[in-house]
N, C-alpha and C positions, 0 to 999 in steps of 0.2 A: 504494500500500500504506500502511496506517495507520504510526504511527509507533513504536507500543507492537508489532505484529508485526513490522515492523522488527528492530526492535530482537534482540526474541525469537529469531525466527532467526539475525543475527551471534552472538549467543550461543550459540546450539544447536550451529553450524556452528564455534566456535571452541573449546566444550567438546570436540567431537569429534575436532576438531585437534589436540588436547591427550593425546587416549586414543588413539585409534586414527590421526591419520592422515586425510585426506580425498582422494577421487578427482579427478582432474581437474578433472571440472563441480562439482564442488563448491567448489572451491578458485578457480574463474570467478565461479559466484554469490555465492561470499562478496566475492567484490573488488566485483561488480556491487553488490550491497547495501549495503555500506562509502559505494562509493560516492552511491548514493542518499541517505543517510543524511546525508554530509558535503554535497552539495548542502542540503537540506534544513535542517540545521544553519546555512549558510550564508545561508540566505535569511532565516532568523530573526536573523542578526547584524545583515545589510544593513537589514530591517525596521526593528528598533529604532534601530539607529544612525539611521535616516532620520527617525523620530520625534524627536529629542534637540536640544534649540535649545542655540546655543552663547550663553554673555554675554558681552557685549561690555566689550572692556580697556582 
């Protein structure tokens, strides 16, 4: 899933939270998405940090 729809829906999913309340399966997909999301996040820290030369002291 892209990263901008991603996103979108823990949003959608957490306004909802807010109003009404979520079902079960919803309350699963939102953790599943969180969770994709923080993978994802994740990969983009390890990324960059793997690009970063250190200087030498």
């Amino acid at each position: 899933m892209e990263i901008n729809t991603l996103i979108e829906r823990i949003n959608e999913l957490s306004r909802k939270q807010r109003s009404v309340g979520l079902e079960e399966w919803e309350r699963d997909e939102q953790e599943a998405l969180r969770q994709e999301y923080l993978a994802f996040i994740r990969g983009q820290v390890h990324q960059t940090l793997g690009q970063v030369k250190g200087t030498p002291q």
